[in-house]
FIBA-668211 format. One record per atom (N, C-alpha, C, O): x, z, y. Coordinates in steps of 0.1 Angstrom, whole numbers, padded with zeros to 4 digits, always signed. Example, Ala and Ser with C-alpha at 12.3 -4.5 7.8 and 13.67 -1.06 7.14 Angstrom:
BEGIN
+0132+0078-0057
+0123+0078-0045
+0132+0078-0033
+0142+0085-0033
+0128+0071-0022
+0137+0071-0011
+0129+0079+0000
+0134+0080+0011
end
This chain:
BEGIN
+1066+0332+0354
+1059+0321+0348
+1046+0326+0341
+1045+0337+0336
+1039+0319+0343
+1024+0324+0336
+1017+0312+0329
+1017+0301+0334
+1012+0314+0317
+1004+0308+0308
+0989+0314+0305
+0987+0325+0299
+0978+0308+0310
+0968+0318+0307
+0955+0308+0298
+0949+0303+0307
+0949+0305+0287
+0941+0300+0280
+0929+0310+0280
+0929+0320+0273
+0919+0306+0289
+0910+0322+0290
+0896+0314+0288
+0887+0320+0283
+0895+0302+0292
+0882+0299+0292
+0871+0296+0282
+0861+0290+0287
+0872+0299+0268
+0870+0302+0254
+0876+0316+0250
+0888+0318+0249
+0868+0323+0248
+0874+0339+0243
+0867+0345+0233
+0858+0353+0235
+0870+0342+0222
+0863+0350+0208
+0877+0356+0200
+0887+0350+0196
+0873+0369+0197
+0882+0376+0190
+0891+0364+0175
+0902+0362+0171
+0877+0358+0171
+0885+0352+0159
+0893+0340+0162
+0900+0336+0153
+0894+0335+0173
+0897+0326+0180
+0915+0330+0181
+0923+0321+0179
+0918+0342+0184
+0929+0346+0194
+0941+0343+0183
+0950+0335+0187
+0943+0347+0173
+0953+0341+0162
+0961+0325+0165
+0972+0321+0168
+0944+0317+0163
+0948+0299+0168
+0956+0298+0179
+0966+0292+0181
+0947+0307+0188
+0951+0304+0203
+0966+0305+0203
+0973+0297+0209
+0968+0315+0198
+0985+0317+0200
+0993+0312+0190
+1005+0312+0193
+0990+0306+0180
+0997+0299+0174
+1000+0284+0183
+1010+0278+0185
+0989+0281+0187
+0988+0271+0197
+0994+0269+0208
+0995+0258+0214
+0999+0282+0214
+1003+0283+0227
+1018+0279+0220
+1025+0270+0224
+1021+0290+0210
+1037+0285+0205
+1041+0276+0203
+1052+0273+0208
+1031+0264+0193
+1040+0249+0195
+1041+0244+0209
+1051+0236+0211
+1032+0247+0219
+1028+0238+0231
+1047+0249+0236
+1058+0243+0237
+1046+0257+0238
+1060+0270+0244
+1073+0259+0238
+1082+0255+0245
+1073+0257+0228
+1084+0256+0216
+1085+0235+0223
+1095+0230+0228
+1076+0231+0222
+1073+0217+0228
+1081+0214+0243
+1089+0205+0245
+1073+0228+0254
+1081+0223+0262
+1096+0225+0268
+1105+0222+0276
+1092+0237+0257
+1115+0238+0257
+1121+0230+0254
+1132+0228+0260
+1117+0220+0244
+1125+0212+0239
+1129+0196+0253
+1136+0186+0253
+1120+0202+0263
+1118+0192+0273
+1124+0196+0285
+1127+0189+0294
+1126+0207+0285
+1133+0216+0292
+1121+0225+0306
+1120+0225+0318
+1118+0227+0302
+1105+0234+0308
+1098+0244+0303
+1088+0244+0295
+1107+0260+0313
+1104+0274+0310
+1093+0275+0309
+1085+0269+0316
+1088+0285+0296
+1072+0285+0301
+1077+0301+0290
+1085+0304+0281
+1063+0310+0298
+1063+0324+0289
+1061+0324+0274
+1052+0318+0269
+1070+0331+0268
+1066+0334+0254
+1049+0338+0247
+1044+0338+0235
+1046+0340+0255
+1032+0343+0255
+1022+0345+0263
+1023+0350+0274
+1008+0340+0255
+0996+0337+0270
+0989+0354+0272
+0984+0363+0266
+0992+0349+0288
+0986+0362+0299
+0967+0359+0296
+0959+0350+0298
+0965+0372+0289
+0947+0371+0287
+0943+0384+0295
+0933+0392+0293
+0952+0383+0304
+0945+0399+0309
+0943+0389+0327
+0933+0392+0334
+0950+0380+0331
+0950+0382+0342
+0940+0373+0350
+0936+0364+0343
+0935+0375+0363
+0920+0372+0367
+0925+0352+0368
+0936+0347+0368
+0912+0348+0367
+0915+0338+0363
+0920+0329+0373
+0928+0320+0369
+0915+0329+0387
+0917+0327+0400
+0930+0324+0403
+0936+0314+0408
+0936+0339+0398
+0953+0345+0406
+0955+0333+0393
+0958+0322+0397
+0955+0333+0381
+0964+0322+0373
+0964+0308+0379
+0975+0304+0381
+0955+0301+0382
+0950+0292+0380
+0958+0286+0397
+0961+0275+0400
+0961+0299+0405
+0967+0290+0419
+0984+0300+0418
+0991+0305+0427
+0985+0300+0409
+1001+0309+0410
+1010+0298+0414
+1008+0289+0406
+1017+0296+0420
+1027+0287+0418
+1034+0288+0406
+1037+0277+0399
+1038+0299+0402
+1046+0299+0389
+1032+0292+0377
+1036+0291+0365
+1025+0290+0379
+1014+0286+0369
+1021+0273+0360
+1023+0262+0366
+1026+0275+0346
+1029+0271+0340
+1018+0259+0331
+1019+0247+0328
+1009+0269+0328
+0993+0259+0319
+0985+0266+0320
+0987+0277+0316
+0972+0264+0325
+0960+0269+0323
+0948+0262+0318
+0950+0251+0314
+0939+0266+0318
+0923+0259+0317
+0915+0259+0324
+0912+0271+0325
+0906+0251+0334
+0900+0262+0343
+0882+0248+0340
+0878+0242+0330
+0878+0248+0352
+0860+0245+0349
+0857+0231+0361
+0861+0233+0373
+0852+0222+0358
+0853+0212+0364
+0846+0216+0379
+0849+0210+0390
+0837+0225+0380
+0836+0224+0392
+0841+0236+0408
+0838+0236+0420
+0851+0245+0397
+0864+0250+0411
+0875+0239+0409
+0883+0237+0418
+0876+0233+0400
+0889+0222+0406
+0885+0213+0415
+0893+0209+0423
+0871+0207+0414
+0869+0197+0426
+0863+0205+0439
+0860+0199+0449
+0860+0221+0439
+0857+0228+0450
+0868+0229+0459
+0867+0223+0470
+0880+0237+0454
+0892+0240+0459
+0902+0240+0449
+0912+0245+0454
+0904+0236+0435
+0921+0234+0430
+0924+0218+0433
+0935+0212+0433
+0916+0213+0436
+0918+0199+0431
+0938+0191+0438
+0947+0184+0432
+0935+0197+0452
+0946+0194+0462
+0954+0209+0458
+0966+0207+0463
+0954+0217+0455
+0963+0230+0452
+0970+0227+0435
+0980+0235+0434
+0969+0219+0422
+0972+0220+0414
+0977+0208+0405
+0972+0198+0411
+0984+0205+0394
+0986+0192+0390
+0975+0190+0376
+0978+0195+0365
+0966+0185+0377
+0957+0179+0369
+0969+0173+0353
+0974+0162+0352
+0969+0184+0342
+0973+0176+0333
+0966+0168+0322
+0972+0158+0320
+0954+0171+0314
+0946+0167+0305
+0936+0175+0303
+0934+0187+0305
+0930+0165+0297
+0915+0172+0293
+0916+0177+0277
+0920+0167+0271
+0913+0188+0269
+0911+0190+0256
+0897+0182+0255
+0888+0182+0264
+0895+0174+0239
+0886+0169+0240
+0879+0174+0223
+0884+0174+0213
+0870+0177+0225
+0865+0188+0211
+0852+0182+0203
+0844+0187+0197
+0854+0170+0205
+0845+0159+0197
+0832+0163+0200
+0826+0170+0191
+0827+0163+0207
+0809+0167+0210
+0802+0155+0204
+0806+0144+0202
+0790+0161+0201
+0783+0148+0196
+0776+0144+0208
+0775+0152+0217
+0771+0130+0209
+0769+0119+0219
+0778+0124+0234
+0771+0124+0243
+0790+0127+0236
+0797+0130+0244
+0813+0119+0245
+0820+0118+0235
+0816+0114+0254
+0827+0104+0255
+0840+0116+0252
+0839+0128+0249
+0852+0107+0254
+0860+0116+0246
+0869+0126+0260
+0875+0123+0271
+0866+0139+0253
+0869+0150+0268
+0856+0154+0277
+0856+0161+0288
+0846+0150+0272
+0838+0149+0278
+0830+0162+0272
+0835+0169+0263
+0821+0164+0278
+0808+0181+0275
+0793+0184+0277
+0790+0182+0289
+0791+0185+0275
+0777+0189+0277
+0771+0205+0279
+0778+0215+0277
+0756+0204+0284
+0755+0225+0278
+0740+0222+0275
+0734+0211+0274
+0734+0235+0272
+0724+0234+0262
+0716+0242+0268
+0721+0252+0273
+0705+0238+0269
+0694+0250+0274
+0687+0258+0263
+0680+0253+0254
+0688+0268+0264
+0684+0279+0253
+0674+0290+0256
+0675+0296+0266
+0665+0292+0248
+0651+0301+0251
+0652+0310+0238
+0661+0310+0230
+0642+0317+0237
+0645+0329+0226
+0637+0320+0217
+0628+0313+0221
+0640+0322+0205
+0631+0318+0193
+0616+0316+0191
+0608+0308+0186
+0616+0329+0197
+0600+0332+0195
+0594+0330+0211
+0583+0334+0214
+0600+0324+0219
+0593+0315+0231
+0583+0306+0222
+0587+0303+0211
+0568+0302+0228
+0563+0291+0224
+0567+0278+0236
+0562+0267+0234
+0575+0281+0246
+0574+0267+0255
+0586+0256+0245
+0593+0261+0237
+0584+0245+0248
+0588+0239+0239
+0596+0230+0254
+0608+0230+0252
+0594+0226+0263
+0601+0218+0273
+0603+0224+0286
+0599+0233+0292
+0613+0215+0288
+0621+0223+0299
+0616+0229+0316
+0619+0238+0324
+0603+0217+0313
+0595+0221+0329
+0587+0232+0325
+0579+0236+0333
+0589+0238+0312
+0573+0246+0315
+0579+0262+0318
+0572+0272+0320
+0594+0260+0319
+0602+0276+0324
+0603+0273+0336
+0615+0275+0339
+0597+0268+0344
+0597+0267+0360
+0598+0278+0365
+0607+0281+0373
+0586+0291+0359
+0591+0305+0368
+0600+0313+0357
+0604+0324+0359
+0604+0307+0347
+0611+0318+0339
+0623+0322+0347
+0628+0316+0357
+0627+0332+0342
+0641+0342+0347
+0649+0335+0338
+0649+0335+0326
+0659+0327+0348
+0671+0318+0348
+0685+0326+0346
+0689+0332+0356
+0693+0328+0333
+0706+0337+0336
+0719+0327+0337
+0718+0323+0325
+0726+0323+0339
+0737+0317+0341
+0755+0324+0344
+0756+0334+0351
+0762+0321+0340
+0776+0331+0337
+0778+0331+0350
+0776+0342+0355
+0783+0321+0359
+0787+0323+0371
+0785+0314+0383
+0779+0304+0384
+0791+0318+0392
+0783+0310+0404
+0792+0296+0406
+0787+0287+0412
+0802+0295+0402
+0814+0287+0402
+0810+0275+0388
+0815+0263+0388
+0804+0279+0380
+0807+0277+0363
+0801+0261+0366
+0790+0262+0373
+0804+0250+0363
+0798+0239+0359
+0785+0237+0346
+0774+0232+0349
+0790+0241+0334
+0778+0240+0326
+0772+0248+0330
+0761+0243+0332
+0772+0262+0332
+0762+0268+0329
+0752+0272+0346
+0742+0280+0347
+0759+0263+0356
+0750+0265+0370
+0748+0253+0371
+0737+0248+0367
+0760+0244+0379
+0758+0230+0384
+0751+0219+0376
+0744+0211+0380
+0755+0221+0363
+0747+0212+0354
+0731+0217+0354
+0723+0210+0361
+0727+0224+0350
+0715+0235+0352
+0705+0225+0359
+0694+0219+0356
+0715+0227+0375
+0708+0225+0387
+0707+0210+0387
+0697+0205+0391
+0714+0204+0383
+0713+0186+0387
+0702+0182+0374
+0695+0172+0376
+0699+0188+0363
+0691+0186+0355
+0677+0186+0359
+0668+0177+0358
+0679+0202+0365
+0659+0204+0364
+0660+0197+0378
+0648+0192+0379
+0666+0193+0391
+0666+0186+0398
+0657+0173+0398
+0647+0169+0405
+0661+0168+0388
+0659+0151+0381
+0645+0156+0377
+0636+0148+0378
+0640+0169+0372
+0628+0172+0367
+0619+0176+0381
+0607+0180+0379
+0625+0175+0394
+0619+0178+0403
+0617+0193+0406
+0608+0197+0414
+0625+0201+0401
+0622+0218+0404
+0639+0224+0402
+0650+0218+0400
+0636+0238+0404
+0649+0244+0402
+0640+0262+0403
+0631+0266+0411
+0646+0269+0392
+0644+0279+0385
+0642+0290+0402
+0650+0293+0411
+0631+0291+0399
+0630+0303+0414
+0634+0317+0411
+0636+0324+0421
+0634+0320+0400
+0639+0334+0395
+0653+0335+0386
+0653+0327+0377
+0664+0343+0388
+0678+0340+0388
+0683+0354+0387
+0680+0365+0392
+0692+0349+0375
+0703+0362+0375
+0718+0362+0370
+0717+0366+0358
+0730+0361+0372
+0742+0360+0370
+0745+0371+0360
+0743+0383+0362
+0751+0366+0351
+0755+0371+0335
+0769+0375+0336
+0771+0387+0335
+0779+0369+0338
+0792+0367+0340
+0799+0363+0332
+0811+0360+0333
+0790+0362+0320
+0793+0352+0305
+0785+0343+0298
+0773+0344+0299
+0790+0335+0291
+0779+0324+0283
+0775+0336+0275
+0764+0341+0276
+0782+0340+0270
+0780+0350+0258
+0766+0358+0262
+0754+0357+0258
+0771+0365+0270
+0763+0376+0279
+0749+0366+0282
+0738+0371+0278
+0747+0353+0289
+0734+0352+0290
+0726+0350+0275
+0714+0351+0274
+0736+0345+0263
+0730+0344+0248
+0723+0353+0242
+0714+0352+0234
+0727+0362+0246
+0729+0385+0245
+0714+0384+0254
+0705+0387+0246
+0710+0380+0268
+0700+0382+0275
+0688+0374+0273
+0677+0378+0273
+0691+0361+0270
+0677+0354+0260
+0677+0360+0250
+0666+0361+0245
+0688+0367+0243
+0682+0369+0227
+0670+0382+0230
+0658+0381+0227
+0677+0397+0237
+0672+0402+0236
+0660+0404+0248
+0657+0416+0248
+0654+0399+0255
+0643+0396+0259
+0650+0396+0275
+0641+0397+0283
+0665+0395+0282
+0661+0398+0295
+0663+0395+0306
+0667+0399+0317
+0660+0382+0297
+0661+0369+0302
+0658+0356+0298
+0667+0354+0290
+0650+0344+0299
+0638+0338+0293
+0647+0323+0287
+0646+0317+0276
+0654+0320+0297
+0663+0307+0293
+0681+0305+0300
+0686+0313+0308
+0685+0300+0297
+0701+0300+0302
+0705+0288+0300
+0700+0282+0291
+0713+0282+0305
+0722+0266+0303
+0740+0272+0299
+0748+0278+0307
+0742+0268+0282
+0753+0275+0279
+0764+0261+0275
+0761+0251+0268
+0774+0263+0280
+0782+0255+0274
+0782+0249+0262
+0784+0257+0252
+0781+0237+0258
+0782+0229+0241
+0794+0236+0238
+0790+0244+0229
+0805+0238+0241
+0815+0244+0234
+0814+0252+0229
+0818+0254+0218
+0806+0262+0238
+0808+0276+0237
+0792+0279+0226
+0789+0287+0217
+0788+0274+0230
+0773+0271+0221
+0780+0271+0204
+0776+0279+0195
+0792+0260+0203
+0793+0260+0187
+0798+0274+0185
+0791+0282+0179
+0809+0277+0189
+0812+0290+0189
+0802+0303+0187
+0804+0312+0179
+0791+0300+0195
+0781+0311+0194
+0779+0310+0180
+0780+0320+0173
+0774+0295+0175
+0767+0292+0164
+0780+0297+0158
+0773+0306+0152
+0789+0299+0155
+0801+0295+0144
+0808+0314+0139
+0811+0317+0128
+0808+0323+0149
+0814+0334+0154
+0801+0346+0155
+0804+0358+0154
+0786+0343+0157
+0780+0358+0163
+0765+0352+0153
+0763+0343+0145
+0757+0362+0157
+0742+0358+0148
+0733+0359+0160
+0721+0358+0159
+0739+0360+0167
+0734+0350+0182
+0719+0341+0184
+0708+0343+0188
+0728+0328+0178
+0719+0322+0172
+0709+0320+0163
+0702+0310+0160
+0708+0329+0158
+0686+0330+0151
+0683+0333+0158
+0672+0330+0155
+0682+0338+0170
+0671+0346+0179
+0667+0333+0189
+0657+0333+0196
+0678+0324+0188
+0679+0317+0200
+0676+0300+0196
+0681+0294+0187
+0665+0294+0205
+0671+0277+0201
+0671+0267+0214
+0666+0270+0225
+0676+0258+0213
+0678+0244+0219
+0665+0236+0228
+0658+0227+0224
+0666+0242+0239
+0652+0239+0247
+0654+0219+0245
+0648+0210+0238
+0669+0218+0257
+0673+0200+0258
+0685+0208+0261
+0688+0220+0261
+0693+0192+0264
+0710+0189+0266
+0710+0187+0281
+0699+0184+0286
+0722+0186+0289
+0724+0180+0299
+0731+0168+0298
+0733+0163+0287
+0734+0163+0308
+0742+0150+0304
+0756+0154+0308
+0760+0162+0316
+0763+0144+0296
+0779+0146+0299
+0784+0147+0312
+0779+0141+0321
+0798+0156+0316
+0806+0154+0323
+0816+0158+0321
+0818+0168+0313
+0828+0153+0329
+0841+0159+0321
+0841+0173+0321
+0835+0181+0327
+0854+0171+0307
+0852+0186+0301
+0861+0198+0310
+0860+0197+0323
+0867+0207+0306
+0874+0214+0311
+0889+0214+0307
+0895+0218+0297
+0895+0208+0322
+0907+0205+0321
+0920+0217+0318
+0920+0229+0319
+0930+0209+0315
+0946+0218+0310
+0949+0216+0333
+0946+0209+0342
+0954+0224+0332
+0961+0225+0351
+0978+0234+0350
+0979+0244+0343
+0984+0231+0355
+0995+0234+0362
+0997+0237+0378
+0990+0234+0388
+1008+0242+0377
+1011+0244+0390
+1015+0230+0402
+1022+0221+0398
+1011+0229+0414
+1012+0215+0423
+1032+0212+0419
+1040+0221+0419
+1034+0199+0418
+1043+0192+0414
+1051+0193+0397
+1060+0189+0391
+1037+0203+0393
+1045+0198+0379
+1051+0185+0373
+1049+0175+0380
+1057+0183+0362
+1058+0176+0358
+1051+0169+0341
+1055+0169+0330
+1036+0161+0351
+1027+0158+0344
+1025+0155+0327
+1020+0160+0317
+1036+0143+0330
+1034+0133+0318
+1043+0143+0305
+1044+0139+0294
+1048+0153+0309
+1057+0158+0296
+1052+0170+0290
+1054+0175+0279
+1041+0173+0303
+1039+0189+0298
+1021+0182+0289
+1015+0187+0280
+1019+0169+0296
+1008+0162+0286
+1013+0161+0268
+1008+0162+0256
+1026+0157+0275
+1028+0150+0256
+1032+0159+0248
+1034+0157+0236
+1035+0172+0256
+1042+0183+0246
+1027+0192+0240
+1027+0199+0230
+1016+0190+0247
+1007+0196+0243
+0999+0184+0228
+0995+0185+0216
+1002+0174+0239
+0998+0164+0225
+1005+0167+0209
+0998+0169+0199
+1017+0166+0209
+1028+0174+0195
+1026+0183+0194
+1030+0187+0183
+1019+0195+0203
+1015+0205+0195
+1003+0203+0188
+1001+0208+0178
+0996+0196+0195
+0983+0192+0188
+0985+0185+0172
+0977+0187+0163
+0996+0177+0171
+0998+0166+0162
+1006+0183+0150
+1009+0178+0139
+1009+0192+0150
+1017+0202+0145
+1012+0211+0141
+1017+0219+0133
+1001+0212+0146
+0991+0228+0148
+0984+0226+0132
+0977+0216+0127
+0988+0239+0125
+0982+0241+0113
+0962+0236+0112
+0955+0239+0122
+0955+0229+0101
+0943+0223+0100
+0933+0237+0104
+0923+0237+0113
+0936+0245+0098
+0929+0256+0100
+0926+0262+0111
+0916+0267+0115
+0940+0261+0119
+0939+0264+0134
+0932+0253+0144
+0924+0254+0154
+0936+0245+0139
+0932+0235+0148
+0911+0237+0149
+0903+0237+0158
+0910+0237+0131
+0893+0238+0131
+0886+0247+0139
+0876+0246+0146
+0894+0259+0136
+0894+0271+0145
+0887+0267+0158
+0875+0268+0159
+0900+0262+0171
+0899+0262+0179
+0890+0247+0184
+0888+0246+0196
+0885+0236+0172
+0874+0226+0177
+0883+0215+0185
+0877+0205+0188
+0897+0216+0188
+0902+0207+0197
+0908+0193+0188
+0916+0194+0179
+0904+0181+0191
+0908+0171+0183
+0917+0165+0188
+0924+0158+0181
+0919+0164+0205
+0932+0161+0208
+0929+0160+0227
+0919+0163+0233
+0942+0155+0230
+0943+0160+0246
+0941+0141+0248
+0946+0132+0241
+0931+0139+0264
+0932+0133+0266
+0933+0130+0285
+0935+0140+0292
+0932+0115+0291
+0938+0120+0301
+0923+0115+0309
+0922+0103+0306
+0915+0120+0315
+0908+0121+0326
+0910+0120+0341
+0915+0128+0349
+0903+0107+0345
+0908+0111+0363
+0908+0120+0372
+0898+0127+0369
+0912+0123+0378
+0908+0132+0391
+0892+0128+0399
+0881+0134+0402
+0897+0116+0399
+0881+0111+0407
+0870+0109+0400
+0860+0107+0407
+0868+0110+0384
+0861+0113+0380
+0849+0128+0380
+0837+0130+0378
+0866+0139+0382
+0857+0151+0382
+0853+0149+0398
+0842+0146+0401
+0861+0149+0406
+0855+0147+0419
+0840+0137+0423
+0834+0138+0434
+0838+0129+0414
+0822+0123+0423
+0809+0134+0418
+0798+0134+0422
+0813+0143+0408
+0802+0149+0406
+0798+0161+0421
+0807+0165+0429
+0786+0163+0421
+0779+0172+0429
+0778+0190+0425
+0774+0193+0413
+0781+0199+0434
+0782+0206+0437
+0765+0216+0441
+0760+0216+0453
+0760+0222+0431
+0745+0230+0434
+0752+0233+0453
+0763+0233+0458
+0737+0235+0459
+0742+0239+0476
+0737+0251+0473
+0730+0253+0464
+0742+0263+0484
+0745+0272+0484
+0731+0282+0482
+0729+0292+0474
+0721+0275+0491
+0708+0280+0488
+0701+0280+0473
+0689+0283+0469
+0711+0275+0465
+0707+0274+0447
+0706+0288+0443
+0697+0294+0438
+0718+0293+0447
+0718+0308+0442
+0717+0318+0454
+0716+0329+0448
+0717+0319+0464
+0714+0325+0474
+0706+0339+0475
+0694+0338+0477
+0713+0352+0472
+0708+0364+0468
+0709+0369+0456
+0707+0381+0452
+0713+0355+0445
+0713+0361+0431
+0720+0374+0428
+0731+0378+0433
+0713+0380+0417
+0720+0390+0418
+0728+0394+0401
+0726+0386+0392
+0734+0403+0400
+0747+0404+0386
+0736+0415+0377
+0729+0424+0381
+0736+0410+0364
+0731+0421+0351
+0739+0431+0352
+0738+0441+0344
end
C-alpha cells in the first residue's frame, strides 16, 4: 500500500502533513480500507501516482488529463481558499526579481523563462496559455525542477521571470525570505486545483468522506499550517477541456 502527499514540500509543513495523513489512515480504517501507517516522501512521484496498490496521492492537473486520467480514480480536489479563485480552484503568479524595472508581462518577451517542470500545469501550461492570449511565448527557457528552485533563480539573478504556483507562492511568502527579492509581475487565470487520486476502482465516495472528517478533526494550527479549508469534488471533464502547451513549447529546454 502506498500513500504519498508530495506535491507541497516545506520542512515546516511535514509535522501537519502527518498529522493529517493520521486522521485521513485512522478515517479510513474505520471504513475498512487498508492504507499505510505512514506517507512514502521518498518515492518518485510517477511510480506512486500509477501503483495499483496507490492508496492516496496528489498529483498536477495536467499529467492526470495527459495520461492518469483513464489509469486512476479521481477522488477530490483540496481547496485552499485562493483569493478570486472558485472553490478547488488555483491560480500561479508571475514573478521577476525586485529590482527588475519591467512592470508587464509583454515586456519579458526575451527574458530567460524558468519553470519547475515539463509536465507542471502552473508553472508551464498556464505560462503558455497566458502569454499566448498576449500573442508570444518566452523564446528563452530553462527547467528548474522546483517552484522553489525557479524563486531561488529570479531571486538570485539566473533567471529573469517564472510562473509559480499560488499555493506554493503563499508558502514561499509564509516559510523562506524568498520573497523580498522577488514580486508579482500578473496572475493567470483559474483552473482546477491539484487533485487527491487513488488507485483505478477505488472506492471513491468513502475515501472522499474520510478525508473530509479528517479535515473536520485536524487540529486549527495544523490545518493553518497546511492552507487546506476543505475537500471538494471537481469533474473529471473539467480538468480534461483544458489545453496542453505543444511539444515545440519546450523543445530543447534544458535543466539548471
Amino acid at each position: 500500500m502506498i500513500s504519498s502527499l508530495r506535491m507541497y514540500e516545506f520542512p515546516e509543513m511535514q509535522g501537519a502533513l502527518n498529522n493529517y495523513w493520521n486522521l485521513i489512515h485512522n478515517e479510513l480504517s474505520d471504513c475498512g480500507i487498508q492504507s499505510p501507517v505512514s506517507l512514502d516522501m521518498t518515492l518518485n512521484e510517477q511510480q506512486a501516482w500509477l501503483s495499483p496498490n496507490l492508496v492516496l496521492a496528489q498529483t498536477c492537473g495536467m499529467p492526470y488529463r495527459k495520461f492518469l486520467h483513464k489509469k486512476v480514480t479521481l477522488i477530490g480536489t483540496p481547496d485552499f481558499n485562493l483569493n478570486d479563485c472558485p472553490e478547488g480552484y488555483y491560480n500561479s503568479v508571475f514573478i521577476s526579481n525586485i529590482n527588475d524595472n519591467r512592470k508587464c508581462l509583454t515586456d519579458f518577451k526575451n527574458a530567460l523563462f524558468t519553470y519547475n517542470m515539463a509536465n507542471s500545469q502552473s508553472g508551464l501550461a498556464a505560462a503558455y496559455s497566458h502569454t499566448r492570449k498576449n500573442d508570444f511565448w518566452f523564446k528563452h527557457r530553462i527547467i528548474s525542477k522546483s517552484h522553489k528552485k525557479s524563486c531561488e533563480m529570479v531571486a538570485n539573478g539566473k533567471a529573469e521571470i517564472a510562473c509559480i504556483d499560488a499555493i506554493t507562492w503563499r508558502y514561499i511568502e509564509k516559510y523562506t525570505s524568498l520573497n523580498n527579492c522577488l514580486k508579482v509581475i500578473t496572475k493567470t487565470d483559474p483552473t482546477p486545483g491539484l487533485p487527491y487520486i487513488s488507485s483505478l476502482g477505488a472506492n471513491q465516495s468513502l475515501v472522499f468522506r474520510s478525508i473530509q472528517i479528517a479535515l473536520e478533526k485536524i487540529d486549527k494550527n495544523d490545518k493553518d499550517i497546511l492552507g487546506i479549508k476543505n475537500l471538494v469534488w471537481i469533474d473529471k471533464c473539467c480538468y480534461l477541456k483544458y489545453s496542453n502547451p505543444p511539444s515545440k513549447a519546450t523543445a530543447n529546454d534544458g535543466f539548471i
